[in-house]
C-alpha positions in Angstrom: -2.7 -24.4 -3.5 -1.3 -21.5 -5.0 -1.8 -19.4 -1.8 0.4 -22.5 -0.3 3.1 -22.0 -2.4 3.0 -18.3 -2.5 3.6 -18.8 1.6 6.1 -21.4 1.1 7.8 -18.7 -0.6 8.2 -16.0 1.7 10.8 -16.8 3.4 12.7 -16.4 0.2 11.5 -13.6 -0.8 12.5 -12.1 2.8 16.4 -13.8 2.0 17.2 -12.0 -0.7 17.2 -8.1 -1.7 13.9 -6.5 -0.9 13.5 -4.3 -4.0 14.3 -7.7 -6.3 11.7 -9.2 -3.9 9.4 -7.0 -4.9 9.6 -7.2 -8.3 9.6 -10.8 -7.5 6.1 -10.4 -6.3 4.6 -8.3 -9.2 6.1 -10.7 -11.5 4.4 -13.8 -10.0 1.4 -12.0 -9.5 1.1 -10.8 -13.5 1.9 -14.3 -14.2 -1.4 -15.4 -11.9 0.3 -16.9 -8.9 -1.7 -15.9 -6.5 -4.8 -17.5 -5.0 -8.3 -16.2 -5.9 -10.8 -15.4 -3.0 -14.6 -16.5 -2.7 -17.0 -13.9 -2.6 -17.2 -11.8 0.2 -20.1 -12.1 3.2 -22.3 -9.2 2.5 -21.9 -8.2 6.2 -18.3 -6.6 5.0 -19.9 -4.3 2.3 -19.1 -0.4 2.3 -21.0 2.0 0.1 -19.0 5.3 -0.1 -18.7 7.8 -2.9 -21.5 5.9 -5.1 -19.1 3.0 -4.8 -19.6 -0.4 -3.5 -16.7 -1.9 -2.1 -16.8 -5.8 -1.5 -15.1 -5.4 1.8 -12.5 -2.9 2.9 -9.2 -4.0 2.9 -7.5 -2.4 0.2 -3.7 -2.2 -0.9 -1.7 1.1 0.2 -0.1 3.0 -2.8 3.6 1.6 -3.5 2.4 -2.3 -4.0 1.6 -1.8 -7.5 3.6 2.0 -7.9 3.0 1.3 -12.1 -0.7 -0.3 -12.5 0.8 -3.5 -13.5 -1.2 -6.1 -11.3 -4.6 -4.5 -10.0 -7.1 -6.9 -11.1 -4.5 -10.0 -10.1 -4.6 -7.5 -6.4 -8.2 -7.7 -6.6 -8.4 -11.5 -7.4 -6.4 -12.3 -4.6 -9.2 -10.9 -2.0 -8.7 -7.2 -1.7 -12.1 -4.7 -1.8 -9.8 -2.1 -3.7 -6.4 -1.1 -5.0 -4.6 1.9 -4.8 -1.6 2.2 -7.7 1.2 4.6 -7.9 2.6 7.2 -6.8 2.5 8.0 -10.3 3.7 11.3 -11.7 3.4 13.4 -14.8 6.7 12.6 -16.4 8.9 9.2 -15.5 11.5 9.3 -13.4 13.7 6.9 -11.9 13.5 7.9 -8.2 16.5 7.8 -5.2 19.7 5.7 -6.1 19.9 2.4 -5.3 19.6 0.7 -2.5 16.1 2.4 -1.1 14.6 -0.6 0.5 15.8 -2.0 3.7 14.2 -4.3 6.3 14.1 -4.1 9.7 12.9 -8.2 10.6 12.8 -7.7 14.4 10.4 -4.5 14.3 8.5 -6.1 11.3 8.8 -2.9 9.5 10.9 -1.6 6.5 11.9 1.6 5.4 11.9 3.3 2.0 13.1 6.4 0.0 12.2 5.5 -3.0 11.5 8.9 -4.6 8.5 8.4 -6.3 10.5 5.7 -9.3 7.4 5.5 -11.3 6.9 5.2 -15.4 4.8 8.0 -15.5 1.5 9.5 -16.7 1.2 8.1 -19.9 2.2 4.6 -19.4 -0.1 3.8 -16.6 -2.8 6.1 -18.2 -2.4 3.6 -21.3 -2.9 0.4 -18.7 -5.5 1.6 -16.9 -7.8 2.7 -19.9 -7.0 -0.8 -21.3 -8.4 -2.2 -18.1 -11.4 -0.1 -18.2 -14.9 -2.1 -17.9 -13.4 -4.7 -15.9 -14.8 -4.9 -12.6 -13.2 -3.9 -9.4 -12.8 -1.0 -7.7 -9.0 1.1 -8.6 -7.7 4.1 -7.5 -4.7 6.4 -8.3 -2.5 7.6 -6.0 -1.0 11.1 -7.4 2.1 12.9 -6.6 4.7 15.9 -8.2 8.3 15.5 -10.1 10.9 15.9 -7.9 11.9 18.8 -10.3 9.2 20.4 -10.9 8.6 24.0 -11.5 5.6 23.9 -10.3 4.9 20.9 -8.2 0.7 22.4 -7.9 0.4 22.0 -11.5 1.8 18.7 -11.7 -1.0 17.1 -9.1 -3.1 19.4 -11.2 -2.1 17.1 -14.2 -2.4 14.0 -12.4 -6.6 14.6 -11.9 -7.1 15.6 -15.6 -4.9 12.5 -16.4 -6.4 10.3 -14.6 -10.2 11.2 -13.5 -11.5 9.4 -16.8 -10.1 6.2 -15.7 -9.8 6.3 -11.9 -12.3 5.4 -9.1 -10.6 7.5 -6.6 -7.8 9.7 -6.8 -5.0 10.5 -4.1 -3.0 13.7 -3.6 0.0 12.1 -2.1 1.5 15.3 -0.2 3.3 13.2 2.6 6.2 11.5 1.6 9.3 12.1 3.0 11.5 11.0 0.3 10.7 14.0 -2.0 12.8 16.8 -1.3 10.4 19.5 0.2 7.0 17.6 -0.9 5.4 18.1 3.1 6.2 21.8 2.8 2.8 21.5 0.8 1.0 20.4 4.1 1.8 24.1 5.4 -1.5 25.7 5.7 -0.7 28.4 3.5 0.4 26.4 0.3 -1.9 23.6 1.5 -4.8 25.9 0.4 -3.5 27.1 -3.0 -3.2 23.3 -3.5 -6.9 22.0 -3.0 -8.4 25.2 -4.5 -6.3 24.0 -7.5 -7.6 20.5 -6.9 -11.1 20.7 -6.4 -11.1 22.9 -9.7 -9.8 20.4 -11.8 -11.9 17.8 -10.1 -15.0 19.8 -10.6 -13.8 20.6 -13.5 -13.7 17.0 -15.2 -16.4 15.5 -13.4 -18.2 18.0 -15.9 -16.2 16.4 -18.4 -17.1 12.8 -18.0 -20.3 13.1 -16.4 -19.3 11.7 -12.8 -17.6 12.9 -9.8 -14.0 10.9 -9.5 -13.6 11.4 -5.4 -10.3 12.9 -4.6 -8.8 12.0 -0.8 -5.8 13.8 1.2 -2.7 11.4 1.8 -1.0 12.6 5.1 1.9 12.5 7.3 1.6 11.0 10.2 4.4 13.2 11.7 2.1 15.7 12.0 1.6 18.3 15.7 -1.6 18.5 16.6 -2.2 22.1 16.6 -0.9 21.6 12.5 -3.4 18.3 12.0 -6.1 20.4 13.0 -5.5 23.1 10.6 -5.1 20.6 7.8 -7.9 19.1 8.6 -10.0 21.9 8.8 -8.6 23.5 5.4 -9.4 20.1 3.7 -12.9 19.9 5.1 -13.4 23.5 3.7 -12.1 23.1 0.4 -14.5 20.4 -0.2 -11.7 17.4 -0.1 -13.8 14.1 -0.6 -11.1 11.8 1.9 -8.0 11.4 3.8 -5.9 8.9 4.2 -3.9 8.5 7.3 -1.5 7.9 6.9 2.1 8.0 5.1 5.3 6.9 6.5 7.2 8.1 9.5 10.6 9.4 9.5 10.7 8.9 13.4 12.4 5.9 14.5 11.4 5.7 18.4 11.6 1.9 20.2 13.4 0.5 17.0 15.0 -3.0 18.0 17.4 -2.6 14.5 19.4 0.4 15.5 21.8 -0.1 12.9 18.8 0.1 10.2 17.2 2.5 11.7 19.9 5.3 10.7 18.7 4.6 7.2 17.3 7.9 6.0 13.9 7.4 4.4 10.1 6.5 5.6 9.5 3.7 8.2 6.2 1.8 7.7 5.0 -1.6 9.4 4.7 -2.3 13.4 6.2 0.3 14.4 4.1 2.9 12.7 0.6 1.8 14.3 0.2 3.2 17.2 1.3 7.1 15.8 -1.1 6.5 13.1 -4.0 5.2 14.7 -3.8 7.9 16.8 -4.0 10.4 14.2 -7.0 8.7 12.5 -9.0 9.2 15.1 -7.9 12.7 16.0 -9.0 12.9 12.2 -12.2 11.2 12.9 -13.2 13.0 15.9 -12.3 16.3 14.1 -14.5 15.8 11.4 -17.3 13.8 12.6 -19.2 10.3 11.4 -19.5 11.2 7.4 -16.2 12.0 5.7 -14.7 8.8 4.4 -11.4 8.1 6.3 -8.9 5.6 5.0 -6.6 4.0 7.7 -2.7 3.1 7.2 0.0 1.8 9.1 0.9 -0.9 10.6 -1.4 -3.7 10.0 0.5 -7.1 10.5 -2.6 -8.5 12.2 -6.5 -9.0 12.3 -6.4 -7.3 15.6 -4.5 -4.2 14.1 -7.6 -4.4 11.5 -10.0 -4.2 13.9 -8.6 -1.6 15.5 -8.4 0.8 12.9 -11.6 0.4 12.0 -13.1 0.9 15.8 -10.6 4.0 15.4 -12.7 5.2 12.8 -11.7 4.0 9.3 -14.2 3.4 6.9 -11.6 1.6 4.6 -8.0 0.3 5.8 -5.0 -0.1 3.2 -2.3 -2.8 3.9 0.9 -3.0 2.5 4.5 -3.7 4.7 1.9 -6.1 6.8 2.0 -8.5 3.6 5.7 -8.1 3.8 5.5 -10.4 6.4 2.6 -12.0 7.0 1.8 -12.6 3.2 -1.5 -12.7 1.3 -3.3 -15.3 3.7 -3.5 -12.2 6.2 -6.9 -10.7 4.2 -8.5 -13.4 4.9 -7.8 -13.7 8.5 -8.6 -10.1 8.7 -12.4 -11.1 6.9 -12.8 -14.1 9.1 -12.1 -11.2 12.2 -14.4 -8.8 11.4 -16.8 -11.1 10.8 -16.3 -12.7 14.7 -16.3 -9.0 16.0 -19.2 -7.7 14.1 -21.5 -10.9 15.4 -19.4 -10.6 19.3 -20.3 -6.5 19.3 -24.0 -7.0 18.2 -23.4 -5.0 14.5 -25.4 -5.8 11.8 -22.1 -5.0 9.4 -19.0 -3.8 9.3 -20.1 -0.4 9.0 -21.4 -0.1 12.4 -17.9 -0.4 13.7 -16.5 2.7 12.5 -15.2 4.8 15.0 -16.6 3.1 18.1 -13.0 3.9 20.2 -12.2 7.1 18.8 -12.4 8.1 21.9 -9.8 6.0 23.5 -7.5 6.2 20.5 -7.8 9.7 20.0 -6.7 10.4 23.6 -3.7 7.8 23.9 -0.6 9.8 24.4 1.7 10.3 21.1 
């Protein structure tokens, strides 16, 4: 019923302003409107990092930027959720308005800048959280004035490792003045050196290893995905997620929109980032976890990143749109795929068109 209503609703929500919308939605889902999923088939299990994941569809970092609503998230279906991007001190982000909708490309586009409570408030929301089942991680990122942006995701693992099942180095987005310089090869590896430290560092600390993954840009050459890729790989990086936003606008039906400055995610972004994925996944073979992002409006889309080669995908713009009755029509697909291909389980379907994808033309 409440999953009804929640529907009913959308096409209000998509009526009025899209950042009131959005608060809107975390409202509504603190207040527990939102419907409550069955247990998942066992066939859509994934056991990564000494984690078991129910099934996984997870929500992309920006749904829940201050750790207000993850178990409601998790309630509601979802095998994970990813919070933030939170950074060390609050900050308020770009001026308003940041949020714009593109309704005939099905996409939107932000430039947020990080608006976020900071550290210590989500630290204090998370630790009262902790024991409750589910599976949360934290997605980190810099000050837009830092001095030193390394020492702020520095910050963001000690923060956050005690009460985090993943962490997320969020390097990628283009609404942070500079931020993707750090994806340069050069400061890309006085980055992770730093990271891995402190990761190694607290896993001493609290006695388990808190798995840190690589957020990128999906804007990316090849010849500089490759290098990332193999930096990250080398220094030991336990993920990556692909990927962020775009900043290109290419086949955009709302030209108008589209001059907005900021990140485009949604339809649009699928193809460009399911590419990348499985250059990703090609590049560093079956057993580094891979996260998939962008664009999913659809179980197909689903599918398809995971035959790309995503072990977990992360949905956020697609519920823009499609609304929370979309993760279980992505479950009921992978469950008709997995029995139509002959897996046993979802797992089995990793990466079984990299190929294809990896070669599609950019």
């Amino acid at each position: 019923m409440i999953s009804g209503l929640m529907d009913l609703g959308r096409p209000l929500l998509l009526a009025i302003d899209p950042e009131t919308a959005h608060s809107l939605a975390i409202r509504a889902l603190a207040a527990g409107l939102h419907p409550r999923a069955r247990a998942d088939d066992p066939r859509l299990s994934r056991h990564l990092w000494d984690l078991d994941f129910p099934n996984p569809i997870g929500t992309a970092a920006g749904l829940d930027k201050n750790g207000e609503v993850p178990d409601a998230i998790l309630a509601c279906g979802f095998g994970f959720a990813e919070i933030g991007t939170v950074t060390p001190r609050p900050q308020p982000g770009n001026p308003k308005p940041r949020l714009f909708r593109l309704l005939p490309d099905r996409s939107v586009i932000n430039r947020f800048g990080f608006n976020n409570a900071g550290s210590e408030a989500v630290l204090q929301r998370l630790a009262a959280r902790r024991g409750r089942p589910g599976i949360v991680g934290v997605n980190i990122g810099a000050n837009k004035d830092a001095a030193d942006r390394i020492a702020d995701y520095v910050a963001g693992i000690r923060t956050f490792a005690p009460v985090a099942d993943y962490l997320a180095v969020n390097i990628s987005s283009p609404n942070t003045p500079g931020l993707r310089d750090l994806q340069a090869v050069a400061a890309l590896t006085d980055l992770l050196d730093a990271v891995r430290e402190a990761r190694d560092e607290e896993h001493a600390k609290i006695g388990r290893k808190v798995p840190v993954a690589l957020k990128l840009a999906p804007d990316l050459a090849d010849a500089d995905l490759d290098d990332i890729v193999e930096k990250a790989v080398s220094a030991g990086i336990d993920a990556m997620i692909v990927s962020n936003t775009t900043i290109a606008r290419d086949g955009l039906v709302d030209r108008r929109t589209a001059r907005e400055t900021g990140g485009l995610s949604g339809r649009p972004l699928f193809n460009r980032s399911t590419r990348m994925l499985a250059r990703v996944r090609r590049a560093v073979g079956p057993d580094l976890p891979l996260i998939g992002v962008g664009g999913i409006d659809t179980p197909k889309a689903a599918w398809q990143k995971i035959a790309a080669g995503a072990d977990l995908i992360q949905l956020y713009t697609g519920l823009v749109y499609e609304g929370f009755g979309l993760i279980g029509r992505i479950k009921q697909e992978f469950l008709r795929k997995t029995e139509r291909e002959g897996h046993r389980d979802i797992a089995e379907a990793v990466g079984t068109e990299t190929a294809r994808w990896a070669d599609t033309n950019p």
